[in-house]
PDB file of N, CA, C and O in Angstrom:
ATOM      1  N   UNK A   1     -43.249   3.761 -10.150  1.00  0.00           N
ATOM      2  CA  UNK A   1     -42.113   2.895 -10.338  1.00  0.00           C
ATOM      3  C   UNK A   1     -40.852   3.737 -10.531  1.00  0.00           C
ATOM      4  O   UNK A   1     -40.647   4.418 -11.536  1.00  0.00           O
ATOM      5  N   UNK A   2     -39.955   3.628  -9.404  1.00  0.00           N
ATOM      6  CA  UNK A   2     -38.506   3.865 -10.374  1.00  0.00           C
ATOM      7  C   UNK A   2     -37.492   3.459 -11.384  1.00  0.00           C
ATOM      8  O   UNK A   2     -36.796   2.465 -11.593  1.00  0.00           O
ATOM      9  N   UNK A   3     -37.746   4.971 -12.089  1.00  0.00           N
ATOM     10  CA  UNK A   3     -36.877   4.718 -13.697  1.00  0.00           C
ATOM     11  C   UNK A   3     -35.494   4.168 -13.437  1.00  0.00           C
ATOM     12  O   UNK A   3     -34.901   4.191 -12.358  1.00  0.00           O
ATOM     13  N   UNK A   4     -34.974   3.562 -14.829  1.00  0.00           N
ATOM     14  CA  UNK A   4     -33.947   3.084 -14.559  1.00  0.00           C
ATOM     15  C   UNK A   4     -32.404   3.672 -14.297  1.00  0.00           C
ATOM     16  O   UNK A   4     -31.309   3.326 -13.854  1.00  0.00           O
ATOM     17  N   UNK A   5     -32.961   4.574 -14.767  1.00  0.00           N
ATOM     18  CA  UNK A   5     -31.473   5.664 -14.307  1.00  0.00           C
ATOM     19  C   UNK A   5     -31.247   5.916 -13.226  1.00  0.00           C
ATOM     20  O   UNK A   5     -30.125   5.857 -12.724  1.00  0.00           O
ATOM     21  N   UNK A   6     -32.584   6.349 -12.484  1.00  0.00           N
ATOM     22  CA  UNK A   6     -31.533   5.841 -10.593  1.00  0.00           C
ATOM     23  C   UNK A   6     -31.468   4.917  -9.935  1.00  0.00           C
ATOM     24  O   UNK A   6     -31.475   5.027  -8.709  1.00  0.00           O
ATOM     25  N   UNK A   7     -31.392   3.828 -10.505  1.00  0.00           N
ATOM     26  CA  UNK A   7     -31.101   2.827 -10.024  1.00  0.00           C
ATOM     27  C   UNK A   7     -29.923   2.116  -9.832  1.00  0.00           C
ATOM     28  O   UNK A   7     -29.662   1.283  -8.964  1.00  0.00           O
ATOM     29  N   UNK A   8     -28.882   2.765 -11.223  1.00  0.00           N
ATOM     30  CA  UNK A   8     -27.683   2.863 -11.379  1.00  0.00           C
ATOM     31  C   UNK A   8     -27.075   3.614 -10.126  1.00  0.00           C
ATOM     32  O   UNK A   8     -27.633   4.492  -9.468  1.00  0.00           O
ATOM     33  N   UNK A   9     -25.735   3.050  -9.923  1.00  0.00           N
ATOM     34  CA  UNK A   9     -24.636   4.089  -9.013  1.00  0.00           C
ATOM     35  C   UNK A   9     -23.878   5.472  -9.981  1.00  0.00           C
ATOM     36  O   UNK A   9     -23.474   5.282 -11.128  1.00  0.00           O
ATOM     37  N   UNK A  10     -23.819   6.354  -9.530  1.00  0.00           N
ATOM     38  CA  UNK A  10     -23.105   7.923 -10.132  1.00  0.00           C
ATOM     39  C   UNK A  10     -21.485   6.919 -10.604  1.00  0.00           C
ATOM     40  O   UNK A  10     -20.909   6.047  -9.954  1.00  0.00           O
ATOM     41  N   UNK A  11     -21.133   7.543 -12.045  1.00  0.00           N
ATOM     42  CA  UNK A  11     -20.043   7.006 -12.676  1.00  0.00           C
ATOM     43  C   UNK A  11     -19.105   7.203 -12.265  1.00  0.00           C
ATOM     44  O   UNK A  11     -18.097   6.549 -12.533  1.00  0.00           O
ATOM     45  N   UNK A  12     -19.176   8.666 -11.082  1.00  0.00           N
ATOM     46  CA  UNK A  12     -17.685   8.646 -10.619  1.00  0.00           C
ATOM     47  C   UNK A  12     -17.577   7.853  -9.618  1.00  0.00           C
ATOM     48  O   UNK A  12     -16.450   7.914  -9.125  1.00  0.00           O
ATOM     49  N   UNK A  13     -18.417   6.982  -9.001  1.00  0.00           N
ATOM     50  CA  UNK A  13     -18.206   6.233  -8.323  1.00  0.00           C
ATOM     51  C   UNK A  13     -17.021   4.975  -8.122  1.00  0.00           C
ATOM     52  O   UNK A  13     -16.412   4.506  -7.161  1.00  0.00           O
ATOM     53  N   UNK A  14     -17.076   4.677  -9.857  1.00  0.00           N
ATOM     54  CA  UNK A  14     -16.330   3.523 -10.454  1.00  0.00           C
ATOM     55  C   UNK A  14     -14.881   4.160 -10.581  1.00  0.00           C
ATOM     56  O   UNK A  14     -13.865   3.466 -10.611  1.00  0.00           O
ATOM     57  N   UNK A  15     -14.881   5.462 -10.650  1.00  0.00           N
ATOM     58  CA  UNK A  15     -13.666   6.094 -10.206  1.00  0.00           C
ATOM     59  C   UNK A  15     -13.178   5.888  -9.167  1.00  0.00           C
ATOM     60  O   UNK A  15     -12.103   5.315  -8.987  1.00  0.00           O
ATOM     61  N   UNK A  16     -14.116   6.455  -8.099  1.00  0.00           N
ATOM     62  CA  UNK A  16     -13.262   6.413  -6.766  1.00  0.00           C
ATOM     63  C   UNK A  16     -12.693   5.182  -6.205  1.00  0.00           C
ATOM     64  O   UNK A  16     -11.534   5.172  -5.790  1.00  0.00           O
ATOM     65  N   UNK A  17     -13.599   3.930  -6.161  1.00  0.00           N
ATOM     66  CA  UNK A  17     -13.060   2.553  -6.049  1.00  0.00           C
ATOM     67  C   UNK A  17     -12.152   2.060  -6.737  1.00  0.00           C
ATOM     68  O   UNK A  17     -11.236   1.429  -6.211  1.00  0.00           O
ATOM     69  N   UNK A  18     -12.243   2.264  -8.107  1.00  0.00           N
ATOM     70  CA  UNK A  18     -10.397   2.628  -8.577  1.00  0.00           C
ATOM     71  C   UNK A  18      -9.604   2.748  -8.154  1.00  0.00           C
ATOM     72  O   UNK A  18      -8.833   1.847  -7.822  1.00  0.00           O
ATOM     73  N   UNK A  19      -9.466   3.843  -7.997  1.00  0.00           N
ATOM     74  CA  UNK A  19      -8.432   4.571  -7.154  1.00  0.00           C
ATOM     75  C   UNK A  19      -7.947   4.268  -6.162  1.00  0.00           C
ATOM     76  O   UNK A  19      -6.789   4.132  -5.766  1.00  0.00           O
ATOM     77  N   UNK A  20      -9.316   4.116  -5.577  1.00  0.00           N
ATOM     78  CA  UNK A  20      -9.132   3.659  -3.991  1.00  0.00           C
ATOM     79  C   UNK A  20      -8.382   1.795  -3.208  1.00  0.00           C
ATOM     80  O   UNK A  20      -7.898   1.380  -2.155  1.00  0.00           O
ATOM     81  N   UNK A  21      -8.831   1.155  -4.889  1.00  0.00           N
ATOM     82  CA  UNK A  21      -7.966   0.184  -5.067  1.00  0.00           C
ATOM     83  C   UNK A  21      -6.667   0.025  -5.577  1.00  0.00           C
ATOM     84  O   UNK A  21      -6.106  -1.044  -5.338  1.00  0.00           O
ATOM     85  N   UNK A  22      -5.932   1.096  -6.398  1.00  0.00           N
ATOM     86  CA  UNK A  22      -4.720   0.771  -6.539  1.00  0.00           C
ATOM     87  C   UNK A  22      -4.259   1.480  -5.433  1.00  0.00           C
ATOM     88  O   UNK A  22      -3.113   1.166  -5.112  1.00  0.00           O
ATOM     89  N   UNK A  23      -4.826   2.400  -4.697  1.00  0.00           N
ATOM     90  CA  UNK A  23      -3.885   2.927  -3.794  1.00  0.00           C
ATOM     91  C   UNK A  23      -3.135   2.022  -2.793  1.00  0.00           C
ATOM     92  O   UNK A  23      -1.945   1.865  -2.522  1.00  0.00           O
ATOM     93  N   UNK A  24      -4.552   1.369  -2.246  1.00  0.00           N
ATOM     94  CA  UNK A  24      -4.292   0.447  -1.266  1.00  0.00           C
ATOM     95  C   UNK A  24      -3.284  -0.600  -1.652  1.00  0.00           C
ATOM     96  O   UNK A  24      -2.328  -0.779  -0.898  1.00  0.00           O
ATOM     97  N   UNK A  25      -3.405  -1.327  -2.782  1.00  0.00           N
ATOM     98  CA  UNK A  25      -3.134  -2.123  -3.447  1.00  0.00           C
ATOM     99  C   UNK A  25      -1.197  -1.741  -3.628  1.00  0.00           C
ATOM    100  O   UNK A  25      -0.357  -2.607  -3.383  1.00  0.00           O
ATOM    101  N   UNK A  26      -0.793  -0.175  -4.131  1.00  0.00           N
ATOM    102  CA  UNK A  26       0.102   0.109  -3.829  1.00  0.00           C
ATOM    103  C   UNK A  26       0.884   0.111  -2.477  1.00  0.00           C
ATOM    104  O   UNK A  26       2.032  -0.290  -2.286  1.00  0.00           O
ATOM    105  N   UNK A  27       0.043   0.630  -1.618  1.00  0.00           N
ATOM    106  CA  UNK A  27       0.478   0.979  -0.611  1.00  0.00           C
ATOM    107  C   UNK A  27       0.837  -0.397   0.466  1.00  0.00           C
ATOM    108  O   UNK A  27       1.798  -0.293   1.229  1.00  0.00           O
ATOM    109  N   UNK A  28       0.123  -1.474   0.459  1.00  0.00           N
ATOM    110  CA  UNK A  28       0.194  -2.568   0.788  1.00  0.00           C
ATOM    111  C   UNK A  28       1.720  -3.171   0.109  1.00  0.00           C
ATOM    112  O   UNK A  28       2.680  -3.340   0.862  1.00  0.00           O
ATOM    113  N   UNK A  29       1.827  -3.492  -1.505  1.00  0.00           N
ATOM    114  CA  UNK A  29       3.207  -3.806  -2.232  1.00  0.00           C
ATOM    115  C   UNK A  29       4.263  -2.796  -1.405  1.00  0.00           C
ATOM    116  O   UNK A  29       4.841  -3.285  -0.434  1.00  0.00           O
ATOM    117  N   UNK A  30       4.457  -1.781  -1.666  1.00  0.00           N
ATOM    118  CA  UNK A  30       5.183  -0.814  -1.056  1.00  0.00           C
ATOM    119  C   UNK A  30       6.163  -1.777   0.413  1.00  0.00           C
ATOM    120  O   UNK A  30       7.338  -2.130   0.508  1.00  0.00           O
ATOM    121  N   UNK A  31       5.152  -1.890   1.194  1.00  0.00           N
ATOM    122  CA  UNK A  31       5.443  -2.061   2.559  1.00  0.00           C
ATOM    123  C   UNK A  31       6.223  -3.185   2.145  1.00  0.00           C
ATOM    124  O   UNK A  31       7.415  -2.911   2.282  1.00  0.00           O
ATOM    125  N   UNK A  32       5.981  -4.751   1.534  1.00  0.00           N
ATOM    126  CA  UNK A  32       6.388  -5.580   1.516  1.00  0.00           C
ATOM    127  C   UNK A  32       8.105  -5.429   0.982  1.00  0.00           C
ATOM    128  O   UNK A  32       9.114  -5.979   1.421  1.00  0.00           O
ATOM    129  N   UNK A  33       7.935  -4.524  -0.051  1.00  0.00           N
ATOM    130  CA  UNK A  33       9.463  -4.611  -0.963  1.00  0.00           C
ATOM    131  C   UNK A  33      10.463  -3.348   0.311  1.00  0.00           C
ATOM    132  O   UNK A  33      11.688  -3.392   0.430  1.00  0.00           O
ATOM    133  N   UNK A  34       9.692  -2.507   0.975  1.00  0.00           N
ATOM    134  CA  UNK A  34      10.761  -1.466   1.953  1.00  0.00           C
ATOM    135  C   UNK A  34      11.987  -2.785   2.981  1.00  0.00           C
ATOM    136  O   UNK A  34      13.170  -2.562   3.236  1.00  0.00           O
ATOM    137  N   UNK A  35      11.135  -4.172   3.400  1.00  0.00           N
ATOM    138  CA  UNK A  35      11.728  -4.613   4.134  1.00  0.00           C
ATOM    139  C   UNK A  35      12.579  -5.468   3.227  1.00  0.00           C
ATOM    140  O   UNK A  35      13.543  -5.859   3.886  1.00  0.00           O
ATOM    141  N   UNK A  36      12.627  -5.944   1.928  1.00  0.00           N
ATOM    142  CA  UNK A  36      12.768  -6.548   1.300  1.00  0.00           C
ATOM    143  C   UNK A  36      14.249  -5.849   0.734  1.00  0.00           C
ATOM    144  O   UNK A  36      15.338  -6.415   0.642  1.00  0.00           O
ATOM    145  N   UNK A  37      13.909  -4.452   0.398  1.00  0.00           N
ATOM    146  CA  UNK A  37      15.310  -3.657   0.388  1.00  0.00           C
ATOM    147  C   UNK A  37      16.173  -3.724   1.517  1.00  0.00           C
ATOM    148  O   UNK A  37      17.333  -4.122   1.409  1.00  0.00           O
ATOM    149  N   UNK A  38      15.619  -3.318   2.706  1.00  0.00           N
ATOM    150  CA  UNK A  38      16.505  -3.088   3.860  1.00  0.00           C
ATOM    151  C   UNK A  38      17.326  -4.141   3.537  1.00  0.00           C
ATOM    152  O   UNK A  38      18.496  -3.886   3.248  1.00  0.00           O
ATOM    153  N   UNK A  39      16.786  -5.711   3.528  1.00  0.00           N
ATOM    154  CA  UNK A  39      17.558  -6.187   4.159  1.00  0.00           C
ATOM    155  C   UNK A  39      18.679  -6.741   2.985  1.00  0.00           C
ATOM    156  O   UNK A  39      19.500  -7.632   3.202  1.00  0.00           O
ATOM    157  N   UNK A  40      18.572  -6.241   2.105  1.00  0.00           N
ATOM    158  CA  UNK A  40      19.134  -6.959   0.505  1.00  0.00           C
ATOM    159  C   UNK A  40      20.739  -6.400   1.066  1.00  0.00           C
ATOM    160  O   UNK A  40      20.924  -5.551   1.938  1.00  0.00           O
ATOM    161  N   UNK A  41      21.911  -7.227   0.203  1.00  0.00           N
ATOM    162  CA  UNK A  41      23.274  -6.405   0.499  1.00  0.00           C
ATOM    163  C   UNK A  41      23.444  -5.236  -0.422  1.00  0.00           C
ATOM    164  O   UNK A  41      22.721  -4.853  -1.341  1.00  0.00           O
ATOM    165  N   UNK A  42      24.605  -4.748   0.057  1.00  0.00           N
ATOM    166  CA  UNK A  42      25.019  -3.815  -0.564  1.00  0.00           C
ATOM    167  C   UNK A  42      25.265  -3.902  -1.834  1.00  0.00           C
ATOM    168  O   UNK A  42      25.028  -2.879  -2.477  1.00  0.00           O
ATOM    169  N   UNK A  43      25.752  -4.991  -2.522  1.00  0.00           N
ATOM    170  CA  UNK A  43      26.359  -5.214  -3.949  1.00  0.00           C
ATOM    171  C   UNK A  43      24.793  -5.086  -4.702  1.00  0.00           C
ATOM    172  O   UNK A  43      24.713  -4.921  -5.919  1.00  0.00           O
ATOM    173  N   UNK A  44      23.652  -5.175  -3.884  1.00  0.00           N
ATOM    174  CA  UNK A  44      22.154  -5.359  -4.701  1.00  0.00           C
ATOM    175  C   UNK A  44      21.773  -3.695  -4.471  1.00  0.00           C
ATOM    176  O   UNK A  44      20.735  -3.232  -4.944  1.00  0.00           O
ATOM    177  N   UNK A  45      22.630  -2.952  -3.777  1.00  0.00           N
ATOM    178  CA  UNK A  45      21.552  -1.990  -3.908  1.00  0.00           C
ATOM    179  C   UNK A  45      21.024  -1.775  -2.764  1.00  0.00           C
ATOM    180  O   UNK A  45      20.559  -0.639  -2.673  1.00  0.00           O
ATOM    181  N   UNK A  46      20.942  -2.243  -2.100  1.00  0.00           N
ATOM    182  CA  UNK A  46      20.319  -2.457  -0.544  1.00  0.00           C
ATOM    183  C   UNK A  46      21.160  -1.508   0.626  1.00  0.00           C
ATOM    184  O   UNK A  46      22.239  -0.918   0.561  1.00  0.00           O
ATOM    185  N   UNK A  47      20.348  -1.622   1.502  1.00  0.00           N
ATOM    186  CA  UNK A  47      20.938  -1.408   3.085  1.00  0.00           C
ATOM    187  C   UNK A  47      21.364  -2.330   3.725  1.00  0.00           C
ATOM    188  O   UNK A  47      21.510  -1.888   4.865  1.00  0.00           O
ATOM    189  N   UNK A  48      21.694  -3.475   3.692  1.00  0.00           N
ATOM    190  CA  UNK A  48      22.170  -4.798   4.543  1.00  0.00           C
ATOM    191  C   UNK A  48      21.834  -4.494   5.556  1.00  0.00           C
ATOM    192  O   UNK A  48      22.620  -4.554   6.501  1.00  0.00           O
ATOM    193  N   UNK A  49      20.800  -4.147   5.681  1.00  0.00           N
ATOM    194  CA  UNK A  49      20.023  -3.989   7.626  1.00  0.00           C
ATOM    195  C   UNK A  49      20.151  -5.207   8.111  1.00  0.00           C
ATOM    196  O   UNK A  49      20.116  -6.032   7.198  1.00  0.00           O
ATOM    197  N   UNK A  50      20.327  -5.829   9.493  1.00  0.00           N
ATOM    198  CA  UNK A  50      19.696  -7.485   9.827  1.00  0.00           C
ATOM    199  C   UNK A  50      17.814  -7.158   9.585  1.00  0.00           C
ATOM    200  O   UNK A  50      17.135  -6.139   9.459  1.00  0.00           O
ATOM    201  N   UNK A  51      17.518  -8.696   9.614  1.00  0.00           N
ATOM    202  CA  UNK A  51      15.990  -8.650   9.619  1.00  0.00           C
ATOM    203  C   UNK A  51      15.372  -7.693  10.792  1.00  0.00           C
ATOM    204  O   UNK A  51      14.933  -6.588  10.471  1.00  0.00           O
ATOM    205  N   UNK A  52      15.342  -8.101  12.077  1.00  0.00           N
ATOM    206  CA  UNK A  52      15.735  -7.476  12.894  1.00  0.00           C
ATOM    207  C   UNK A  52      15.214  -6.006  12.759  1.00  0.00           C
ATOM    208  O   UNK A  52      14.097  -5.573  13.039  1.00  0.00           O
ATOM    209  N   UNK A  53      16.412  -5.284  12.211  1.00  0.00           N
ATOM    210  CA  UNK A  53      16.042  -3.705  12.080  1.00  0.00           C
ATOM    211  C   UNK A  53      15.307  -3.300  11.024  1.00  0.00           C
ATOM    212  O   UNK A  53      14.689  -2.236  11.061  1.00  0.00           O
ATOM    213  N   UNK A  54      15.300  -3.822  10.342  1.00  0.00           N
ATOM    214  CA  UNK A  54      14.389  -3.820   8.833  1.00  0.00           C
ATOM    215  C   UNK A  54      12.784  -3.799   9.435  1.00  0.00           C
ATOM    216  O   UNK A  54      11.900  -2.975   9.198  1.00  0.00           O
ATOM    217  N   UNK A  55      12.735  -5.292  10.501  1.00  0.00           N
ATOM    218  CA  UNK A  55      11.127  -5.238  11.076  1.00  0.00           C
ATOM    219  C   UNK A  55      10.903  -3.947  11.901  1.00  0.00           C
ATOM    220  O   UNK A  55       9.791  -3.528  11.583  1.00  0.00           O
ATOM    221  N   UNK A  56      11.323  -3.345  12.582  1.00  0.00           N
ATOM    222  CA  UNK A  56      11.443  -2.629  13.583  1.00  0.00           C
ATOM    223  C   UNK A  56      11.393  -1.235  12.395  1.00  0.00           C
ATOM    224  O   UNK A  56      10.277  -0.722  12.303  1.00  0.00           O
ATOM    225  N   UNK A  57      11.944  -0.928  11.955  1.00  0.00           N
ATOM    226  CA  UNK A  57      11.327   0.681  10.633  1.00  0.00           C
ATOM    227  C   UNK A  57      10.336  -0.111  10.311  1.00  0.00           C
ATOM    228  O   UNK A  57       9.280   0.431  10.637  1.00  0.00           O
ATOM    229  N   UNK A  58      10.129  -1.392   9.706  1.00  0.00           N
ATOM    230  CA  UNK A  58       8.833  -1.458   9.025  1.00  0.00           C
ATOM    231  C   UNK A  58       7.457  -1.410  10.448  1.00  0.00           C
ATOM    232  O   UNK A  58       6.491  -0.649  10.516  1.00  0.00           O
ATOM    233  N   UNK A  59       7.689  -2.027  10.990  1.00  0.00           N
ATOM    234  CA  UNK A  59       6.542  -1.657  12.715  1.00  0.00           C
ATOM    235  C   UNK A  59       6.615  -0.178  13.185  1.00  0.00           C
ATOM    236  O   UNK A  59       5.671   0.206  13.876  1.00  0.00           O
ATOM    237  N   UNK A  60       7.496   0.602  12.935  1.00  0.00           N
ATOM    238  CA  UNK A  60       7.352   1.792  13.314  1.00  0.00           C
ATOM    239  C   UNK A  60       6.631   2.774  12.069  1.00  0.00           C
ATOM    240  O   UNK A  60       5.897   3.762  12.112  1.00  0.00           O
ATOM    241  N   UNK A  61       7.147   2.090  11.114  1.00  0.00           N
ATOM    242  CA  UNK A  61       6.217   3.071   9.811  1.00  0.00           C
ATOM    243  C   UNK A  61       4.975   2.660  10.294  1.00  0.00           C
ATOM    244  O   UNK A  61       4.428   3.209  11.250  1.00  0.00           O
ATOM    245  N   UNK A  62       4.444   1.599   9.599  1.00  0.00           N
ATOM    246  CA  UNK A  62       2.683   1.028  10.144  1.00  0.00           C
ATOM    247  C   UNK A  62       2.257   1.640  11.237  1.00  0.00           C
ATOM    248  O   UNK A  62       1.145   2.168  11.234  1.00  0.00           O
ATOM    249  N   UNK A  63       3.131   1.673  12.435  1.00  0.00           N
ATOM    250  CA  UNK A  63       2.366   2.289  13.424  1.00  0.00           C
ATOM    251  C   UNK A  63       2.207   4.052  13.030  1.00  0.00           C
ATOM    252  O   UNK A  63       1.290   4.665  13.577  1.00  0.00           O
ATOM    253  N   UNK A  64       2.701   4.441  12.523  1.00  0.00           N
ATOM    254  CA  UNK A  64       2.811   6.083  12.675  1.00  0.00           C
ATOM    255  C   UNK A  64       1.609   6.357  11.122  1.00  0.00           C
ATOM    256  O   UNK A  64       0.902   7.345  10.920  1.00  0.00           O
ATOM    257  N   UNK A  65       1.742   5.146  10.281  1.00  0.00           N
ATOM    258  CA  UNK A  65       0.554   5.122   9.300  1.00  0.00           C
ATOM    259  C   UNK A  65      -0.874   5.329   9.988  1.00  0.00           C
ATOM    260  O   UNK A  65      -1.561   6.340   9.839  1.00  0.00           O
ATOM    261  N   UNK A  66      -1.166   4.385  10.650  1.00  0.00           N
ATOM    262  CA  UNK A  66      -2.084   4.441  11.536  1.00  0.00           C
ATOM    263  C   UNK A  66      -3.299   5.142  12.794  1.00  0.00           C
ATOM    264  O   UNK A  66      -4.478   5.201  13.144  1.00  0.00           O
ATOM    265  N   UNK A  67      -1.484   5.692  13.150  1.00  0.00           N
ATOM    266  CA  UNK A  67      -1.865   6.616  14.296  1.00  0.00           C
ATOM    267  C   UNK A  67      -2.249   7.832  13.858  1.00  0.00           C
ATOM    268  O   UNK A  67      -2.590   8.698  14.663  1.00  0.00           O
TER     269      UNK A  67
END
């Protein structure tokens, strides 16, 4: 019979999925607020991009993420 200790997953495991969830989790938020800046005005802080060019850096980041 196998004991119960390997039956368990290795603890750093619960690490890496961690991690591996806020990253994503960051990295996903990230994307949403870059277009969200572009397109904000100037008096906010922003780039007053049109939507427009804001989509177009945000489709060109993703793609170069990707590739």
């Amino acid at each position: 019979m196998v004991e119960a200790s390997q039956k368990r997953h290795p603890k750093a495991l619960y690490l890496i999925c961690s991690v591996d969830l806020w990253e994503r989790f960051s990295y996903h938020g990230m994307r949403a607020m870059l277009v969200l800046f572009l397109i904000s005005s100037l008096d906010a802080q922003g780039f007053a991009w049109s939507k427009e060019e804001a989509v177009k850096l945000y489709g060109t980041y993703v793609a170069l993420i990707y590739l």
